[in-house]
N, C-alpha and C positions, 0 to 999 in steps of 0.2 A: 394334449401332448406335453410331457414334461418341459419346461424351459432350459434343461439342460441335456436332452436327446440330442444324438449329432444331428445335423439339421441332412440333409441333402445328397437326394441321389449321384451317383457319379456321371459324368457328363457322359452322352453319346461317343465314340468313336468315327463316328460313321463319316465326319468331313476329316478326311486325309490332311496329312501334315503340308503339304503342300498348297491344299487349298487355305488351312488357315492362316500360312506364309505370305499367301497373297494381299492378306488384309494390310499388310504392315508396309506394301510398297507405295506409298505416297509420296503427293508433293504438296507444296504448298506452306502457307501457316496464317494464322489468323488471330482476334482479340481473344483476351481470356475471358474462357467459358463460366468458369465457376469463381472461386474468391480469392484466385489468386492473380497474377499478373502473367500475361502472358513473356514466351521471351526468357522467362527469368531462365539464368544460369546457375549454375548447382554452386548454392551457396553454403555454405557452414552452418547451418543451425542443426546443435547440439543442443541436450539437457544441458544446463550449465552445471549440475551438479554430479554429472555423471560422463564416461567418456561411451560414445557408441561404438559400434560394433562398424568401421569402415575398411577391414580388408577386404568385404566382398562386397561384387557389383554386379546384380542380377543382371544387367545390360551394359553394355561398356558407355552407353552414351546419355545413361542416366545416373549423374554422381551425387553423390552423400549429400543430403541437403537439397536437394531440389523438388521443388515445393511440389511438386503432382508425385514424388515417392511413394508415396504410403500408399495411392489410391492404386498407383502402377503394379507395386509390391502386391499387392491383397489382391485384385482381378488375376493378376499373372499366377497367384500361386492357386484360386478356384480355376481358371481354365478360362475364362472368359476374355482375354487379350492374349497373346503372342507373341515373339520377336523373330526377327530372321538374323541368323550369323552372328548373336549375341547384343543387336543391336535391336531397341524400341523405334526409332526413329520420332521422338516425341511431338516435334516442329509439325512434321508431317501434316497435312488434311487428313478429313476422314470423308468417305464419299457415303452415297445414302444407300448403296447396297453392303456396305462394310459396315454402319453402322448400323442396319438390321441383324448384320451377322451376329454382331457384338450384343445384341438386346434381345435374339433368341438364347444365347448360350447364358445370360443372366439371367434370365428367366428358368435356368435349366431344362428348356422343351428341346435338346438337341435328339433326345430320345423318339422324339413323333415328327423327325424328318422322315420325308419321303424320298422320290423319286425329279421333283421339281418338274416333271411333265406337264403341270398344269398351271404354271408358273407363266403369267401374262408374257408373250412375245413382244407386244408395243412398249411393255417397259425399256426393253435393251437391258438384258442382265446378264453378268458374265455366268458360265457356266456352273461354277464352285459353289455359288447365289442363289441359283434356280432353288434347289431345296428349302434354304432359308426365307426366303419372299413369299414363294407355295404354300407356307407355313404360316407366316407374319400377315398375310391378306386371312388366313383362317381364323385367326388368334385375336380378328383386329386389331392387331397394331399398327394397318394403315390400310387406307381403303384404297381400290385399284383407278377407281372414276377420280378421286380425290386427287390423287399422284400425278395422275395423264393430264388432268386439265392442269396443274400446275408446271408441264415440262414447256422448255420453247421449243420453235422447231427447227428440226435436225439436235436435239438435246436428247442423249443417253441419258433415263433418269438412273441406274446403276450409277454409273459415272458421276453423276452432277454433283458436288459439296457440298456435306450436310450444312446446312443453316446451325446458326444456334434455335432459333423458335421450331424448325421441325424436328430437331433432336429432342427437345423440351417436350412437345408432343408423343413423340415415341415413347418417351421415359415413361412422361406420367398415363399412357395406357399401359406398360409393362409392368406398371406398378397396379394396375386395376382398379385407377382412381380418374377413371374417362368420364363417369359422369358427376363428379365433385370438380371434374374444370369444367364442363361444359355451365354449369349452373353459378360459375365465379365469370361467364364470359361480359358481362355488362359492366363488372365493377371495375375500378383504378388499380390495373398493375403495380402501381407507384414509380415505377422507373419514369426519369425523365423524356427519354422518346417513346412513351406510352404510342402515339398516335405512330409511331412508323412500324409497329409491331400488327401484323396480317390480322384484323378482326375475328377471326373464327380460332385464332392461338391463344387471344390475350386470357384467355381461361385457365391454361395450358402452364402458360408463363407465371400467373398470377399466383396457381398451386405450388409450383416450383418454388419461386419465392418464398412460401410461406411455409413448406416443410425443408427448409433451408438449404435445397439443391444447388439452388442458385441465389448469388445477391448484387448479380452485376458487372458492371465494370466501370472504371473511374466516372465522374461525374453522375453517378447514380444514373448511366446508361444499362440497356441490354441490348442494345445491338443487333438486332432479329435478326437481321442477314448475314453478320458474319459466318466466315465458315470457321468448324470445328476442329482443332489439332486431336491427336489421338493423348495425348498429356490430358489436357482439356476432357476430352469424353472419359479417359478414365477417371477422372474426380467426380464428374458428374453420375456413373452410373457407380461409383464408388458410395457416394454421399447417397444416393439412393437405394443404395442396399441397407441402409438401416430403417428403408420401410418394406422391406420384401424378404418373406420367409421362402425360398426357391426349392428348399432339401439337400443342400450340395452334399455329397455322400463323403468329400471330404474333408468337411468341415465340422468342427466338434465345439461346444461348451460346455465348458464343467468347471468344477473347481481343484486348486492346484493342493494336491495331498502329498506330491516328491519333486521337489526341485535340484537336482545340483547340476555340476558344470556341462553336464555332457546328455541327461534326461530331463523330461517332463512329465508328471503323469495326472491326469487328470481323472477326476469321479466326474461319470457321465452316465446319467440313467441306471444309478444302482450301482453303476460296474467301473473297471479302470482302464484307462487307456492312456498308451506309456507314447511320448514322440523321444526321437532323438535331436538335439540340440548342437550346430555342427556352426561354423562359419558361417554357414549361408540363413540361417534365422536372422531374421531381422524383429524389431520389436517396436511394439505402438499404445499409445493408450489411448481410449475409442474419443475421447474429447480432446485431441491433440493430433495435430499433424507432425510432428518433433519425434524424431527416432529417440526412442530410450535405450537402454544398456540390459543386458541378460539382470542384473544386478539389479536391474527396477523391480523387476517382477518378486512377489512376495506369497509365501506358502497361506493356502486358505482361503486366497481370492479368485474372482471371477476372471475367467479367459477366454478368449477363444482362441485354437490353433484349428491353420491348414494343415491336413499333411499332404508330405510329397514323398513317396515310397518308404511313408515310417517315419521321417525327420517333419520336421515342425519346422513349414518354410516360411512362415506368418505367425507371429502370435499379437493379441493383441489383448490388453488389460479392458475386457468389460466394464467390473468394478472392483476399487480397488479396497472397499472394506473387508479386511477377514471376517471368515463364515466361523466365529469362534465367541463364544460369551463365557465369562472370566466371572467363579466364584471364590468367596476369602470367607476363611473360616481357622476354625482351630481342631488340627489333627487329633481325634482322638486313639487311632492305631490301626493297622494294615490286617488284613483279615483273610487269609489262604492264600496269602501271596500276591494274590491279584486284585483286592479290594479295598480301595480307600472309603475309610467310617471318618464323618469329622461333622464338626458341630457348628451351624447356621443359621444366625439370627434364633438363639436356642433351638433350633429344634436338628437332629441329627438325620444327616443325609449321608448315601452309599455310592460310590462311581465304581465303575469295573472298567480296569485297563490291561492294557498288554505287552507286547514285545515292544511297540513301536511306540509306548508312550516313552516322552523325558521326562528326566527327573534331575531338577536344580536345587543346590544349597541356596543359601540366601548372599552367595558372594557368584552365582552363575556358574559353578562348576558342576559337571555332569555327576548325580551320584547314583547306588541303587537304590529300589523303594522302602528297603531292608530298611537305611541307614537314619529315617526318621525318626524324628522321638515324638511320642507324645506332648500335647501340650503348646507344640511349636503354630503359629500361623503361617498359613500355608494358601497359597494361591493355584486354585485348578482351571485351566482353560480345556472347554469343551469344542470339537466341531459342532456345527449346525446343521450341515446341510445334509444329513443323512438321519434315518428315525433313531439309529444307535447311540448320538451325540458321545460317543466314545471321548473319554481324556484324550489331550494331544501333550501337555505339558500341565507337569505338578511342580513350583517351586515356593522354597521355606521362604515365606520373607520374612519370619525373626521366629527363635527360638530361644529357650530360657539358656543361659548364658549364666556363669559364674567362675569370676577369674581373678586375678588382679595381673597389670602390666605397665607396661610406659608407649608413649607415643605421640603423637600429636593431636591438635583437634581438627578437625575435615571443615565438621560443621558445625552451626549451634541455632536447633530452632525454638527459640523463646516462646513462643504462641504456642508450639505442642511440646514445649517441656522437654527436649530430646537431646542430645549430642554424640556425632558420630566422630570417632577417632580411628584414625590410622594408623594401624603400629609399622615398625620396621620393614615386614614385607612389604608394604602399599595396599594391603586387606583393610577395608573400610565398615567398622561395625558402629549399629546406633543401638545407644540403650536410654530407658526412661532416667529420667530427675524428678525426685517427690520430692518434699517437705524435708523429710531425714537426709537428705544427701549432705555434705559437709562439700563447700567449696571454700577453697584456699587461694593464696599469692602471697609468698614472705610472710608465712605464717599468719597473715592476716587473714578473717572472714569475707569473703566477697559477700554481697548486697544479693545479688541477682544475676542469672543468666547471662542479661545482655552487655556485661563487664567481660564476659570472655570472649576471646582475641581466633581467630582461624591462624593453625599456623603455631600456634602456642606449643611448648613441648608439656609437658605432662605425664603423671604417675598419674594411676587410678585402681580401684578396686570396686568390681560388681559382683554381684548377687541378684539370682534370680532374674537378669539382662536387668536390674536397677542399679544405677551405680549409687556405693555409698558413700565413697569417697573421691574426690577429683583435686588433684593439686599442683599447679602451672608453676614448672620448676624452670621456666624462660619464656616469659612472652615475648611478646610481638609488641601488638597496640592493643587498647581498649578504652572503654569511656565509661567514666562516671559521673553520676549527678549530683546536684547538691543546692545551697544557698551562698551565693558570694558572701562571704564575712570579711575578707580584709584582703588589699593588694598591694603588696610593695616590688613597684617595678625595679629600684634600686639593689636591691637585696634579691630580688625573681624569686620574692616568694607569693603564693597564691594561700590562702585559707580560706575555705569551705566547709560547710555542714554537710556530711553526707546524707544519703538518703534513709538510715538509724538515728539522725539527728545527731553524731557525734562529728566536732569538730574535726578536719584534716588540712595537713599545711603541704602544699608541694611545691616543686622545681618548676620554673619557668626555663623554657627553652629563651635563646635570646632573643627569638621576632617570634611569638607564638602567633597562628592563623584566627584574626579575632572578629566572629560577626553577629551583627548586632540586626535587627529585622528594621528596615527601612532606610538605614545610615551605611552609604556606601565607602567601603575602606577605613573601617571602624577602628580606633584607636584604646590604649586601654582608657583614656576621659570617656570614653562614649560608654565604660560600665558601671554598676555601681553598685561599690563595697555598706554593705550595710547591716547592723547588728539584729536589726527588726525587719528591713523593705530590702534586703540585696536584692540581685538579681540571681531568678532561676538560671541554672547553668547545667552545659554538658561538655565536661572536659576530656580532652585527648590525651591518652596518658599514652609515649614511648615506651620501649621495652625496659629505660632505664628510670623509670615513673618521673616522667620529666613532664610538662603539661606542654603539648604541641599546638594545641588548638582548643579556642574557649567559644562557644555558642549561647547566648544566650534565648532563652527558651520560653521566659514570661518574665514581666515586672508587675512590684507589687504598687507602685507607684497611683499616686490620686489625680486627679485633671479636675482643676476649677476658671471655669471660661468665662469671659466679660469680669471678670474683677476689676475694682477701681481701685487703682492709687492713692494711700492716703499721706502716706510719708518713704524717703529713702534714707537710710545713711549710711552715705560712701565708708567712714572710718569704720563703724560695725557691722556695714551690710547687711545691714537687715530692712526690710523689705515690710511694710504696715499695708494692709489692702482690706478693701470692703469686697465680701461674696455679694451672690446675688439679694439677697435676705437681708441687706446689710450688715453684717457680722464679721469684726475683724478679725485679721489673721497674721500672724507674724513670721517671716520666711527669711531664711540665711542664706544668701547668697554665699557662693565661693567660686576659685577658678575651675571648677568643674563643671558649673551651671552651666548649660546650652542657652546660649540669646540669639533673641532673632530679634530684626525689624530690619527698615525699608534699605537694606545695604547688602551691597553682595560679600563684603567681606565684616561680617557682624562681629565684634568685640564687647566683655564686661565692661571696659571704661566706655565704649560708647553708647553703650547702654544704659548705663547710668547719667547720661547727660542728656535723658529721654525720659528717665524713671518722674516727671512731674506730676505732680498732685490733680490729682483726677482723671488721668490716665486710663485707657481702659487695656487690660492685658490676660493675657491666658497663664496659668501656671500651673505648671506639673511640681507632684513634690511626693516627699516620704516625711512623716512627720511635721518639721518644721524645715528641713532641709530643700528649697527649692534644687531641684534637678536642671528645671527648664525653666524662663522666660517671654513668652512672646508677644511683642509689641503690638495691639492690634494697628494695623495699619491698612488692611484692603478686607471685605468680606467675598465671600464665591457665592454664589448662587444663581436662583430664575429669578428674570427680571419683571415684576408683578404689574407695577403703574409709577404713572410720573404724574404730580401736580403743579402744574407749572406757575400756579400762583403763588402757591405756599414753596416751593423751588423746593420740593420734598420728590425724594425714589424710596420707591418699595420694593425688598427683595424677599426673596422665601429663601433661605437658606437650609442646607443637606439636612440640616437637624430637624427641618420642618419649623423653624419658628422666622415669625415674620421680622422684618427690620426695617425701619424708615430712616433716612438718613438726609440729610438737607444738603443743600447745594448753592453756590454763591454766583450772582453773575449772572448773563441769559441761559446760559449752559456748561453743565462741567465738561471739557473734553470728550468726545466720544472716541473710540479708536475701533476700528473693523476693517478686518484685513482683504486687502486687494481694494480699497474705497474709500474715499474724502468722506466723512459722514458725522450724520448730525443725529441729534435726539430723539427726531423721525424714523429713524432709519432703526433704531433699537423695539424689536417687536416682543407682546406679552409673552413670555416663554421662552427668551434665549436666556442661554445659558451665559453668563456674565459675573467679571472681575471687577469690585469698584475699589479703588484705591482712594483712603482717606491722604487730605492736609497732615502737613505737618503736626498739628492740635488736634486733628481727629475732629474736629472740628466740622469736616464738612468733604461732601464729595469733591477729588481733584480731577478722575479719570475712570472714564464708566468704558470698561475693553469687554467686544462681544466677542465670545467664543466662537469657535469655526474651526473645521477644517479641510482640507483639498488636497487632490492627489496630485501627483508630480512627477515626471520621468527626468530623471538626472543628467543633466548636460554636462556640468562640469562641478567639483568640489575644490575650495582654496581651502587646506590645512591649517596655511598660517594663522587665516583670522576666520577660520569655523564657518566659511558661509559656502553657499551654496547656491549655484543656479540649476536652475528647473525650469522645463513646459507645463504649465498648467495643462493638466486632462481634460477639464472643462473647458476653457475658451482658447486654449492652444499656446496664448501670449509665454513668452519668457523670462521669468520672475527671479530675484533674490533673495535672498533669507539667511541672516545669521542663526545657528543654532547651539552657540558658545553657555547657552541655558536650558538646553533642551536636552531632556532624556530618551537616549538612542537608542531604539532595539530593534533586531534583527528579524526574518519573517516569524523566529520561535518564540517571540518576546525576551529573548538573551541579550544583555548588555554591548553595546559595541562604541567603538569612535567614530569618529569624523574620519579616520584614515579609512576606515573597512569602507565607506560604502564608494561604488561604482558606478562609474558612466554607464547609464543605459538605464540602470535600476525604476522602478516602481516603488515611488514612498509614500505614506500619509503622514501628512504635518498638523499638529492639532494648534492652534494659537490662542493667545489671550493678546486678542485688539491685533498687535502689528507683531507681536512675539512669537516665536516659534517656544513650544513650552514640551512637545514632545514628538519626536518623529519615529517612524517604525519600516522596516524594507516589507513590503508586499511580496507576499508569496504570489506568485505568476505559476502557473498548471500550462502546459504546449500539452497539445497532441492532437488525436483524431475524434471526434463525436464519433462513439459506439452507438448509442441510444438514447432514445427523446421521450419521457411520456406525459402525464399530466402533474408526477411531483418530484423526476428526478431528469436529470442531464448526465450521461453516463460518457466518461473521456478514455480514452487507451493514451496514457502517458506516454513519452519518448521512452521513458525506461522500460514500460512493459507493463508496470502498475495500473491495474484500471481504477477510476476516481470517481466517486456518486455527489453531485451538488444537488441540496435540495432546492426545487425552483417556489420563485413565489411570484404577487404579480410585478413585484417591480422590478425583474429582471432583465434588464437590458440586452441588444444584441447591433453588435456595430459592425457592419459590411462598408467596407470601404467610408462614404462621407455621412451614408446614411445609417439611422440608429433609431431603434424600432424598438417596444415594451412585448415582451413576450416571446417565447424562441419557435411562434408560427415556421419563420423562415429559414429554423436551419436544419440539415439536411445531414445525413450518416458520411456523406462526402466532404463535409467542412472541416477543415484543419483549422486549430482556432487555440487563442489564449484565452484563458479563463481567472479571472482574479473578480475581487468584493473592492469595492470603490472605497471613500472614507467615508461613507454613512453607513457602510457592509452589505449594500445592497450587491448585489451577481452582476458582473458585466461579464460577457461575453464574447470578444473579438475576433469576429474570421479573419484568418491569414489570407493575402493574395496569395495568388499561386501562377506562376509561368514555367508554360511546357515550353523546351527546347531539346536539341541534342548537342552531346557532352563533346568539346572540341581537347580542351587541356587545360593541365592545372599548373598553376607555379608556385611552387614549396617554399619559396625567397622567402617571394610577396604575399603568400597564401592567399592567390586568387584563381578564381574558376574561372573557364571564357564558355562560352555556348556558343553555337553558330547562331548564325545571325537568322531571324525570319525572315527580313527583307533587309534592301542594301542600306534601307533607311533608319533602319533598325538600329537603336544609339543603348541600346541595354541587352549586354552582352559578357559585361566584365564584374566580377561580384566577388565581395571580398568574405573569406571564411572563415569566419570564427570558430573558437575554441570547442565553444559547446554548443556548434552547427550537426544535430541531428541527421547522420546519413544513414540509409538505410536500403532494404532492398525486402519486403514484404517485412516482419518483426526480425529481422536480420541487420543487426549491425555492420556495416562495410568502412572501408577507410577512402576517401578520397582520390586514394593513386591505384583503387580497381576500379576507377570508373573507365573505359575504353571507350575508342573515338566512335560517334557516332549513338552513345548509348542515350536510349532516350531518358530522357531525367524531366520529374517535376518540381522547381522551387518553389519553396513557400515563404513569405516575410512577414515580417512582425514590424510593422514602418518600413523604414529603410533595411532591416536588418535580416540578415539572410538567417533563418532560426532551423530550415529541414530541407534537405534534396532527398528528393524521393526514385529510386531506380527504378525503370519501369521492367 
């Protein structure tokens, strides 16, 4: 049978409106059945990108937003649920003759009702029933010995409240999957009160579960004995209609070939069928519980409508890919009016269209197919889903073009050679850039593409959609490349080699944006002008060719490491040194040279009263002109071996080459952060800072690397330091970080001011030093999914997040902390952050259920009633970014009402989510 045949005979007539009235008169309420919360109150979830359709309310007591809508909406518009007086009565119970009723007419057998004559008298069943039960003991979908041994006595089983496990059972026989539970009845439910669920259901349940009818209720319970609200049972045999094909006679799928405000029409089995589309539609799409907008819905995809005498009281988005495949070629001409000829990866292909195809210029204006030219490319989308694959839409996307004009420029893509301008109306056209194109600015030749500015004004002339001329008669900004040659800050003049190799001199702005890769708030000493080695550069030129910003881009600069000192002189600063090879070299110092050594605030004259002969130093240079400086004074690296006879350490330094360095004394200093420690304590393989003597002479301070995480207690500004709880052992620790490079969870720069009380940092140290700290991204939410290589979270914002697990991922419940996330469960609320070895820790939130007493907006604190009078935690202070909510529903604090049950969850002390039940 086609996949797109309407499905489904029209339901029976034969139980009177009166009798199905009956079903709806209950009392009662109970836990939620399916995946949502019981309880809940019609809350606001909208598409956020769209507005729904809420002047109409199929029942007055089911409002926009509440979360058994859809399943209520789509049963009520098949026939399968009911209302009396325009009201569902959702809260309601459901008893086990009403919900037979309901799971005949799902089933659409209302058509082989009887007469109910032979309908068990020891059941006790209301009159309106009899048919339906006479039927449902035929159909088995419940056996009559089965029932009775389960009634007490003097118990109506009609009357008695459906269970959630004997509703479960109902289902999954009406779905005709009685013997795929009976043969799951041995195995683990998974719900945590597996054993209080009747042994001959847990089959039943366990099917359920697994074709995702059902997933519970809080604490990864099910509840067997609850009884069922009719909210409830309609989600449930809601969510079970998408394993049952019933025939509903009026229910249709096809695909959507006419949408507008007020019709529908869908191709269904060859043919077309039109609904009307009036207030009362409501709209869904099938993997979403979230009412969408008429406006969701999109010409050429999958749907399905109810109808209700002609209108479309249900529609719901199947799928939402268009049934349309999209070919690009080049027109070669229209052929009796009704046939496009065009040419396709060479080889030429025919479409035949009609009244109802469109036809777009390449600015989206509707034209005829007349008005084509040859020559032009052209875009044809076909349907699919029919053998005719008829055009639906032919639009030019560029044709040959030859003009000249003025205008601006839109775009400019370097990589394809292209530029799109705008002229005066706002019409945006793109033409190619060859070789022959002539680009301009003040009569000059532009270089390249990527000089042009978005926004420029512009004269041009094309040919053939190439343009051959283009000329910026007012830019904007732009950038050009080149070789620093010379810089006079005085004068704000810049000179440059562009990228033709010809000299250019321009304007400096007066503070131009200057940066330099590695040197933070780079000055113009930190660049370097030079005839042979400047520096590669990409400069910002204003519309008034003023230079606003200077990047440099590459140096041509040499690096010669361990050099030794042979001579210095202060008067001509020049600089004598032996390379490795021993071969000397002679270098010019000036006040431009960068020096380093063992001082925080490093100077040329204090550098020079360090420059002594034999020396060992690193030096960057261009020529002869040293750039840079560096004292050697400390090496980094892995710490290899210590002799402690010969007082020699060995390190492997990044470069891979080995170093031995001596040492005076029983011991140089050791330093290791959080610990008194000695030269024991330094093991093969840390990672390690040794700082030489003043003479280089000799180890002074051997600092072992490390790092450890920290939750922030408090920060002093004034003098950079910082207290924290260590994560590891809890203690509360200090740390100056007046040297330490700051960055934020994205790795972005930050101060000492930005970070906050509460925060997650790692601190990485050299010995007692803090040398870089960074804010920890922390993830809140729910555990969606667990399997053997991923940990799957639904974020507070809605974002769902994939951690891949390995085996050293941790999981902390309360004091206890366990390798492996065996123990957590689709029910844990939990932080999720990488420690500072980046290993996965995982943190379950506590959680306290209470009911909601009051809030106070002063103080921003919540109160709960108390569990007992002993009860000393009751008052809870609510932070800014305290997560509240009411199933993926964002709520505000001052809807919570008295009495409303609410779940907290904390992160420590800290109140991070209230959950509305």
């Amino acid at each position: 049978m086609s996949s797109f045949k309407r499905s489904y005979r029209r339901n029976s007539k034969k139980a009177v409106s009166a009798m199905l009235a009956a079903t709806i008169c209950l009392s009662g309420g109970g836990a939620a059945f399916a995946d949502e919360p019981a309880g809940s109150s019609a809350d606001a979830r909208t598409n956020n990108s769209n507005t729904v359709n809420t002047a109409f309310t199929l029942f007055s007591d089911v409002q926009n937003g509440f979360w058994a809508e859809k399943y209520i909406y789509k049963l009520a518009a098949q026939g399968i649920i009911v209302g009396d007086a325009g009201k569902f009565r959702p809260s309601d119970s459901v008893t086990q003759q009403e919900a037979i009723t309901m799971a005949i007419r799902f089933m659409n057998l209302s058509g082989e009702l009887g007469s109910g004559d032979t309908a068990p008298a020891d059941l006790q069943i209301s009159g309106y029933a009899k048919p339906y039960i006479e039927l449902a003991i035929k159909k088995n979908l419940i056996d009559k010995d089965e029932e009775l041994a389960a009634i007490k006595a003097n118990e109506s089983w009609g009357q008695k409240k459906a269970s959630r496990e004997w509703v479960a059972k109902v289902l999954i026989r009406a779905l005709d999957k009685d013997e795929e539970a009976k043969a799951l009845g041995a195995e683990a439910t998974g719900f945590a009160d597996h054993d209080k669920i009747s042994a001959n259901v847990r089959g039943y349940v366990k099917l359920a579960a697994q074709l995702d009818i059902t997933k519970g209720i809080e604490g990864n319970k099910f509840d067997p004995q609850g009884n069922v609200t009719r909210a409830q049972i309609a989600t449930f045999f809601g969510k079970g209609g998408e394993h049952l094909n019933a025939n509903y006679s009026n229910v249709y799928e096809g695909i959507v070939t006419e949408l507008t405000d007020s019709k529908l029409t869908l191709y269904v089995d060859n043919q077309l069928k039109s609904f009307i589309l009036d207030n009362r539609s409501v709209y869904y799409n099938k993997d979403s519980q979230l009412k969408i907008s008429k406006g969701d819905l999109k010409p050429y995809t999958k749907v399905m409508a109810i109808d209700k005498v002609g209108s479309a009281a249900y529609v719901e988005v199947i799928d939402a890919k268009q049934q349309l495949e999209t070919t690009e070629g080049t027109l070669l001409r229209i052929l009796n009016g009704n046939r496009i000829l065009m040419l396709v990866n060479n080889d030429s292909v025919e479409y035949t269209f009609d009244d109802t195809t469109t036809f777009l210029d390449q600015n989206g204006n509707k034209v005829a197919a007349s008005t084509l030219t040859p020559e032009s490319t052209i875009i044809v989308q076909r349907e699919t889903y029919s053998s005719a694959k008829k055009p639906v839409l032919v639009q030019v996307k560029s044709a040959l073009v030859s003009k000249s004009g003025t205008g601006t420029i839109d775009a400019v893509d370097v990589t394809g050679k292209k530029i799109s301008i705008r002229d005066a109306s706002g019409t945006v056209e793109t033409f190619a850039v060859d070789d022959k194109t002539i680009l301009l600015y003040q009569s000059q030749k532009l270089n390249n593409l990527s000089e042009l500015r978005e926004n420029s004004s512009i004269k041009y002339t094309v040919n053939n959609s190439v343009l051959d001329s283009l000329e910026v008669t007012q830019s904007v900004e732009r950038t050009v490349s080149g070789t620093l040659l010379g810089l006079d800050q005085n004068g704000r003049l810049i000179t440059f080699s562009n990228a033709s190799g010809y000299p250019e001199v321009k304007l400096l702005v007066e503070k131009p944006e200057i940066i330099v890769g590695g040197i933070n708030d780079a000055t113009f000493d930190d660049l370097i002008a030079d005839l042979n080695g400047g520096d590669k550069v990409e400069l910002t030129l204003d519309a008034e060719e003023r230079v606003t910003k200077i990047v440099v881009q590459g140096r041509q600069s040499e690096q010669m490491n361990a050099a030794t000192v042979v001579n210095y002189d202060s008067k001509s600063k020049t600089l004598t040194v032996l390379d490795g090879n021993a071969k000397p070299h002679v270098f010019v110092l000036d006040d431009k040279t960068k020096v380093e050594y063992n001082s925080t605030q490093p100077t040329l004259e204090g550098m020079e009263s360090v420059l002594n002969k034999d020396r060992k130093i690193n030096v960057t240079y261009i020529g002869s002109r040293a750039l840079s400086v560096q004292m050697i004074y400390k090496y980094e690296g892995t710490f290899v071996s210590v002799n402690t006879s010969e007082k020699k350490i060995t390190l492997l330094t990044s470069d891979n080459k080995t170093v031995t360095l001596p040492y005076q004394g029983t011991a140089p200093t050791i330093e290791l952060y959080g610990k008194s420690a000695t030269l024991s304590d330094v093991k093969v393989g840390d990672a390690v800072v040794v700082m030489l003597s003043v003479n280089q002479d000799a180890v002074q301070t051997l600092a072992v690397k490390s790092s450890a995480q920290f939750v922030v207690s408090s920060v002093d500004t004034s003098y950079n330091r910082i207290r924290a709880v260590n994560s590891n052992n809890g203690l509360t620790e200090s740390f100056y970080v007046d040297q330490a490079v700051l960055t934020d969870e994205n790795g972005n720069p930050i101060k000492v001011s930005h970070i906050q009380n509460g925060q997650t940092i790692n601190v990485a140290f050299n010995g007692h030093k803090a040398v870089s700290l960074q804010v920890v991204r922390l993830t809140l939410g729910s555990v969606q999914n667990i399997d053997a290589s991923n940990l799957t979270v639904k974020t507070f914002t809605g974002a769902i997040e994939s951690f891949p697990l390995t085996s050293s991922v941790k999981v902390v419940r309360g004091t206890s902390v366990t390798t492996g996330t065996g123990g957590l469960t689709t029910a844990d609320h939990v932080e999720v952050r990488k420690d500072s070895d980046g290993n996965l820790v995982v943190k379950v939130l506590t959680s306290l259920e209470r009911k909601f007493s009051r809030y106070d907006a002063n103080s921003r604190e919540l109160v709960v009633k108390r569990a007992s009078i002993a009860d000393d935690k009751y008052r809870f202070f609510v932070n800014a970014d305290t997560y509240i909510h009411q199933g993926d529903t964002t709520i505000s604090v001052q809807s919570l009402k008295d009495d409303d049950k609410i779940v907290l969850y904390f992160n420590g002390e800290r109140l991070v989510e209230i959950e509305k039940q």
